[in-house]
N, C-alpha and C positions, 0 to 999 in steps of 0.2 A: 750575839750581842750587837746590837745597832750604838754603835760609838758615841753619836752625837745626843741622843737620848738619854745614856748615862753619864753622859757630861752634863747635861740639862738639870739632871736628878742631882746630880754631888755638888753644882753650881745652886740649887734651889736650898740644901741642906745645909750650906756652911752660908748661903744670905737669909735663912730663917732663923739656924740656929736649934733644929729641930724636925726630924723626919717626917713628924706630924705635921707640920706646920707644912715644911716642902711637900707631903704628898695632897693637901689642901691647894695647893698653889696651884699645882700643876695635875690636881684635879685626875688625882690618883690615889691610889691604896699607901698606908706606911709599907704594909710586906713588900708592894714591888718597887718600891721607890728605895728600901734598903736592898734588894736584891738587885737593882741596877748600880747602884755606888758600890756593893758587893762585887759582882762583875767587871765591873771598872779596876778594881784594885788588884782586879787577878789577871787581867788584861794587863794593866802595869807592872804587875809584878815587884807591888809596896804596896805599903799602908796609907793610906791617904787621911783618915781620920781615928782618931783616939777615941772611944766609945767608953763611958759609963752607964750609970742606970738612969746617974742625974744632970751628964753633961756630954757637951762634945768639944773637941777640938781640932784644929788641924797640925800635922802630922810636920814637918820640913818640908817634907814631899809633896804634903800635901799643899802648902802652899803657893809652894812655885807651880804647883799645876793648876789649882785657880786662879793665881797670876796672869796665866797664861792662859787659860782656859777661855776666861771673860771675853775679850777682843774676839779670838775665833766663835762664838756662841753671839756674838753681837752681828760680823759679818755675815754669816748666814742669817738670821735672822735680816740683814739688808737687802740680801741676795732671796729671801722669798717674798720681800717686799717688794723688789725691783720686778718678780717675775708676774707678779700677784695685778699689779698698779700698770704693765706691759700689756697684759691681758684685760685691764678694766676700759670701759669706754669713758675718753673723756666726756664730765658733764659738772654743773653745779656755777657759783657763780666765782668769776677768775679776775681780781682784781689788780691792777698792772700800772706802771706808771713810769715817765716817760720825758725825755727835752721837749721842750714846750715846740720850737720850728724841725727838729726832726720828725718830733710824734705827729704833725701835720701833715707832712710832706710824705714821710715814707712806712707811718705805722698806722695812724687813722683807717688810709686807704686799704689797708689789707682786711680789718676787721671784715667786711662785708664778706668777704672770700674767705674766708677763716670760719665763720659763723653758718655758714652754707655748709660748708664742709661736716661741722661737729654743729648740728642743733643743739646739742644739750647744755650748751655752755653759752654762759651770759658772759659780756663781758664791761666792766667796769675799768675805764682809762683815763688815767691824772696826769694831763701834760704841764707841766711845772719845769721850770730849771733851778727848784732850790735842792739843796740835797737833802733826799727823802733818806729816813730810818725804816727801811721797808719792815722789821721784826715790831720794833717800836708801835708802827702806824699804823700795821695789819695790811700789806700789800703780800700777795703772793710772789712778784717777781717786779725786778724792774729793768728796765733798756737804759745803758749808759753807754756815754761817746766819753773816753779817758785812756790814760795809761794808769790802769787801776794800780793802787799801793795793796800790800798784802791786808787781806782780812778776812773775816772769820765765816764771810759768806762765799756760797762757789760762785765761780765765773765761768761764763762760755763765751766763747766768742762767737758771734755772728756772721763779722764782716770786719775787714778794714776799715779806716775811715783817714783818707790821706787830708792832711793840710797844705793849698798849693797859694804862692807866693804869688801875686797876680796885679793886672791893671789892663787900662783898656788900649788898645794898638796905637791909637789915638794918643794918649798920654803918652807912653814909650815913644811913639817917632817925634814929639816935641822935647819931652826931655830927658829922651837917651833912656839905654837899657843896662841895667846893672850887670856888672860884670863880675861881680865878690859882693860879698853883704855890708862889706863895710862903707859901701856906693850906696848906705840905703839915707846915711848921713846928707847927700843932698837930693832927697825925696820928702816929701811932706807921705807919711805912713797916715794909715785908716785904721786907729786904735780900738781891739776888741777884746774888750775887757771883761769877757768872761774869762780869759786866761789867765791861768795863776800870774806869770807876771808879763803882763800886759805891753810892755813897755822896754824887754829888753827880750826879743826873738834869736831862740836857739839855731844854731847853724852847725854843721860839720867840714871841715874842710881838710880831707883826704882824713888822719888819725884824729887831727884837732874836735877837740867840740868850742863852737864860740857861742858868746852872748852876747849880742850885737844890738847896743840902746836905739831905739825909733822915737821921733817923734814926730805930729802932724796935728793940727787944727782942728780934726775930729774924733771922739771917745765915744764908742756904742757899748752897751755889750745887747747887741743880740747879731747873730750872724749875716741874716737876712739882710739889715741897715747898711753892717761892711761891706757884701755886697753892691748894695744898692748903691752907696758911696763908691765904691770902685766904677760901678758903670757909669756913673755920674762925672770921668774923672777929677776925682779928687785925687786920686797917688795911686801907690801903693799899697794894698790888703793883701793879711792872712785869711785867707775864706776856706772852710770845708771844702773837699771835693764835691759831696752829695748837694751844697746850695748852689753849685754853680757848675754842672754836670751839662747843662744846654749850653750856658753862654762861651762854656770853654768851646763845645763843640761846631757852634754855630761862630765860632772865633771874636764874639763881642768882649771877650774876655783873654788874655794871654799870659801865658803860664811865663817866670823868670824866675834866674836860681834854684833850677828845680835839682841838679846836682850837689847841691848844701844844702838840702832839706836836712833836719835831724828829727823832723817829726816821725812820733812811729805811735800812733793812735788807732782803737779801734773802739767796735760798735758790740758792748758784751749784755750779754742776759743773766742779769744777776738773783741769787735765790738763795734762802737759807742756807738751806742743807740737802745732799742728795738724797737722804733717809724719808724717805715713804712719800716723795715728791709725788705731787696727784698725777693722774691722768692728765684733766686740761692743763696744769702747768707743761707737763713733758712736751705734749701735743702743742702747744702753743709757741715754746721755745726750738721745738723742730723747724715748725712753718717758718718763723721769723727766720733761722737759719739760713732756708733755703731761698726766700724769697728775698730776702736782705745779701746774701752771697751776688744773684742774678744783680740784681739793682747795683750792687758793687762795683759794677765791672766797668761801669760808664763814667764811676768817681778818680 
């Protein structure tokens, strides 16, 4: 008796309602589809369904076993999908979406290397910073920089993506380098109001978490400007690491309070659901893994 076949069979017969109907389904005879739920029940050693001439039912037994049954008959079923969709070649067209200055900087550039690699797949990319309903919209995956809150799509993570506290050498040897966050009171800050709350910056300080109000003469929200404002000195900025990964290194830029950061941000691939995910999506959110990991390392 191949177990998961006669599970198949007794699962098809009590969602039809009908042997006849379940051996239609599953695109088989009634004699062997009763002879596999037959099997099954002598394998279990109980009844699993109540037979008349005009009806059926399930048994006690019988219910807790397609209770149970369902979920394992679902996983497998994932598990020949996973193998099936491992085996296929990515192709067709892969519609993806994206922060409008990350997807420039560090996703744009990959496409060309991506598409080399896997001809068969087109690729369609929406660099937007509103928040996309990828299910809603019809995107197949999207790239988000967050501390994502629970939901109902999966998430992978890619990369970190630190947030470093910053200004230019210049401005710190005029007016001094903070020593605590609550030093940031006299700094005129570079307010980037894509963050939820713009205007009073999270801190840790050894157990403590603080909320530590800023304020300063300038409000962006795009990262790039905060930046640009910090070279410019104007104060104090929160900047991504990935926007300012040269000028930290080239030291036009300098990192403070980097021991009270409480930021803990990353860079994830978000997607429906794992179930019969394509080829190009799998293949797509691979590459991004590995070439976004690399690129990480400089943030």
């Amino acid at each position: 008796m191949n177990l998961i076949d006669s599970m198949r069979a007794f699962a098809a017969v009590v969602d039809s309602g009908s042997f006849t109907r379940a051996a239609e389904k599953l695109a088989s005879s009634k004699t062997l589809t009763s002879k596999k739920v037959q099997a099954l029940e002598n394998h279990l050693g109980t009844r699993l369904l109540n037979r008349t001439t005009r009806s059926l039912s399930l048994t006690e037994a019988g219910r807790l076993f397609y209770d149970r049954c369902q979920p394992i008959l679902e996983d497998v079923l994932d598990l020949e999908s996973l193998m099936q969709n491992q085996l296929a070649a990515p192709r067709g067209r892969l519609v993806a979406t994206a922060p409008t200055t990350f997807g420039e900087m560090y996703i744009a550039p990959l496409l060309p290397v991506f598409v080399q690699r896997y001809p068969d797949v087109e690729i369609d990319l929406s660099l937007t910073d509103r928040h996309v309903d990828i299910v809603e919209e019809g995107f197949d995956m999207a790239v988000r920089i967050a501390d994502l809150p629970s939901s109902a799509l999966i998430a992978r993570k890619l990369a970190a993506a630190p947030i470093h506290l910053c200004a230019t050498p210049e401005y710190l040897d005029t007016h001094g380098r903070p020593d605590h966050p609550v030093d940031l009171a006299q700094h005129p800050c570079v307010i980037d109001t894509n963050f939820s709350n713009p205007r009073a910056w999270p801190f840790r300080d050894g157990p403590k978490k603080l909320s530590v109000p800023v304020k300063g003469p300038l409000s962006v929200n795009s990262a790039r400007a905060v930046r640009d404002n910090a070279l410019a000195g104007c104060g104090i900025a929160l900047c991504p690491g990935y926007m300012i990964a040269d000028e930290r290194e080239d030291g036009r830029l300098e990192t403070v309070l980097a021991d009270y950061n409480a930021f803990d941000i990353s860079v994830f691939a978000v997607y429906s659901s794992r179930r019969n995910l394509a080829p190009k999506v799998r293949a797509f959110v691979d590459f991004l893994a590995t070439e976004l990991a690399r690129a990480s390392e400089r943030w």
